[in-house]
N, C-alpha and C positions, 0 to 999 in steps of 0.2 A: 970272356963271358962274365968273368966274376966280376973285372974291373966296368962293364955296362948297369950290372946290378946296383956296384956299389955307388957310381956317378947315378939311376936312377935313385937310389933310398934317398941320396944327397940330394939332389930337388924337390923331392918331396917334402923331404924336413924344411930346406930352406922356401920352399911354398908356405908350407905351413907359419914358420916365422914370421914372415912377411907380412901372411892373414892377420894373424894374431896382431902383430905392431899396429896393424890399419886400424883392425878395431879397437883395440887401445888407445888410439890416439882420440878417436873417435867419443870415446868414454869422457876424455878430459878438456872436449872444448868445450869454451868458454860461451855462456848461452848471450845471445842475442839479448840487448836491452829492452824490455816490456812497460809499455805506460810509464808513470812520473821515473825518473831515474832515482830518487834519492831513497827509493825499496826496490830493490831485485829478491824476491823470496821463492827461488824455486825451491827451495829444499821446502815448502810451507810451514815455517817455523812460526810465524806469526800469525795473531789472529786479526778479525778485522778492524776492531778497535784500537788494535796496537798500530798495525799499519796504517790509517789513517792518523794517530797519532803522529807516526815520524816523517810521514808525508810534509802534514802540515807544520812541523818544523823543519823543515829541508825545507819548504817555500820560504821562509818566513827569514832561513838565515841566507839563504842567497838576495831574497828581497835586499836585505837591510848590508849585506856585505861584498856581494856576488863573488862566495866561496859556497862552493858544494859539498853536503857529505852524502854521503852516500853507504849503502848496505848491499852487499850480496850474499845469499846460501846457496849452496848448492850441496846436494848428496854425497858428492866425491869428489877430491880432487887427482884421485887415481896414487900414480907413483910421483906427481908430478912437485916438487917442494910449495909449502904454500906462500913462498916468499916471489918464487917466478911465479906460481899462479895468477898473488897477487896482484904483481905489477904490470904483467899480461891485460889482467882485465881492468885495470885502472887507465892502460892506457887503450885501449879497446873502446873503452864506454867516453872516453874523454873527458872526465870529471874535472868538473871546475873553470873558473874563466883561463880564457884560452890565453889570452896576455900575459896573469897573474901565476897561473899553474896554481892556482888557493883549492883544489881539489883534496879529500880526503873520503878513503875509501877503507871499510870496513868486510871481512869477506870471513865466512864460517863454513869450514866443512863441516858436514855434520857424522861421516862415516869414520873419519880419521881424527873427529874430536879438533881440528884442527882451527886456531883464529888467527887474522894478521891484520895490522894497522896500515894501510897506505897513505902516505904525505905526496902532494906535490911539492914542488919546490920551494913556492909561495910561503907555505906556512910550518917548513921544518923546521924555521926560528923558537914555533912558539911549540910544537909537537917533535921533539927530534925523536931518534928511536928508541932513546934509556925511558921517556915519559912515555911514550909509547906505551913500553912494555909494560910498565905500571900501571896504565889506566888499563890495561888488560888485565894485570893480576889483583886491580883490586874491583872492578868492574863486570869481566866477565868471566874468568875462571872459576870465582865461586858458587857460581850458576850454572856454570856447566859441570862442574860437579858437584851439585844438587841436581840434575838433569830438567835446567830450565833454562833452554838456550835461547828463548823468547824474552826473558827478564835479562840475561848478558846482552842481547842485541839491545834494548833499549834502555839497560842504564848504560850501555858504554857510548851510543848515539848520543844522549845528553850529554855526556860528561866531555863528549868529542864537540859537540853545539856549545858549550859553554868555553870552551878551548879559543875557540872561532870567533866567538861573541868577542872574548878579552881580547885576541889580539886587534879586532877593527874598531876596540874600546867602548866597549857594548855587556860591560862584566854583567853576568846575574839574571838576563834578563832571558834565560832560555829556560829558565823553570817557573819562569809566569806561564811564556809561552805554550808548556808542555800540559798546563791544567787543562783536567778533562773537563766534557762539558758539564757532566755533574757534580763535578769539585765547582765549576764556576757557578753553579746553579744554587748550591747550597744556603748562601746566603740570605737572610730575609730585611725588604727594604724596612727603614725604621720609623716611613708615617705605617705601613701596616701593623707595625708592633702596636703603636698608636692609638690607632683605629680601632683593632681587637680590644684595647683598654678601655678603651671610652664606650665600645659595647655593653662590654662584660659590667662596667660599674652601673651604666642606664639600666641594664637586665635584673642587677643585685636590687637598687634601688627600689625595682617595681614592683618583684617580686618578691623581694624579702627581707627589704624597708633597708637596705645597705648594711644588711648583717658582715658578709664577704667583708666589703671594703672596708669597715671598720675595724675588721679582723688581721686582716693583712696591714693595716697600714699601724696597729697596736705594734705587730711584730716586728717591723721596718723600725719603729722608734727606738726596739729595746735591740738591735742589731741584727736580726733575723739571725742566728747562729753563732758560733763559736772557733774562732783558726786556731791554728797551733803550727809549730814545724813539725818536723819530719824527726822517728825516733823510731826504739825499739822496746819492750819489756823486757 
């Protein structure tokens, strides 16, 4: 009778394990790839400026190299290392040309604080694991400890897009790329500057016999101001 009891407690416990391991495993698959690949943000770390941002240089560097980077967050990686994490879902998503293996993959826990750099094969020349780890520690560790995991994913994206650029000889040119559109907008063309001059002196003219422009252009002759360097009291 005892030895039925105790073969029953034993199935039970090993039921239960069993449960438990399902869902657990369960916890730490790798989610399905969504829209462009070079952002996977489940864990929503970015917002949507950011993410079109890295969008649009994920086109821009497979355009011009056909190597991929790519980002994924997710919540948890569970108990699971995030070195197989990562390379699970590197090769899951199939990053990069298929020939070349020029894939690079980017992947953040966000509950275990956890990040790792994935190379294909293609470009561990130019990214091995010691650089790696440096563009991690000087990229994104100090953002995630300022609790800004949104600033790590996109200065390590860049600095990972500029990586990319130099090996296919394309140095520099990911931080044109990455201007937003109102850094590009800022600018003002220079027959407008122009234009507004030639206003402003017609308007001084008419109305106040070109007081202004002989004012401004007195100061212009004696230097308009005075430089110096840099000093202290």
């Amino acid at each position: 009778m005892k030895t039925k009891r105790l073969f029953s407690l034993l199935l039970v416990f090993f039921t239960f394990f069993v449960c438990a391991g399902n869902t657990h495993a369960e916890e730490v698959l790798i989610p399905a790839p969504v829209g462009d690949i070079y952002v996977q943000d489940f864990a929503g770390v970015l917002n949507e400026t950011e993410r079109n941002e890295l969008i649009n240089l994920g086109r821009n560097i497979e355009d011009q190299t056909t190597a991929q980077i790519a980002v994924l967050t997710v919540e948890t990686i569970g108990d699971k290392p995030i070195e197989e994490f990562a390379n699970e879902a590197f090769r899951q998503y199939g990053i990069g040309n298929k020939n070349e293996n020029n894939g690079v993959l980017l992947v953040l826990s966000m509950k275990e604080r956890k990040v790792r750099i994935e190379v294909g094969y293609g470009l561990e020349g130019r990214i091995p694991d010691g650089k790696a780890g440096r563009i991690l520690d000087e990229n994104a560790l100090p953002y995630l400890k300022n609790q800004q995991p949104d600033r790590a994913i996109v200065e390590t994206y860049k600095t990972l897009a500029n990586e990319v650029l130099a090996e296919y000889g394309k140095e520099g040119e990911a931080g044109k790329q990455t201007q937003s559109t109102s850094e590009k907008g800022m600018g003002i063309p220079s027959w407008l500057i122009v234009l507004v001059v030639i206003v402003v002196v017609i308007l001084d003219f008419k109305f106040f016999g070109g007081t202004l422009t002989y004012l401004l252009l007195s100061i212009i002759s004696r230097g308009g101001g005075r430089g110096g360097g840099g000093g202290s009291r």
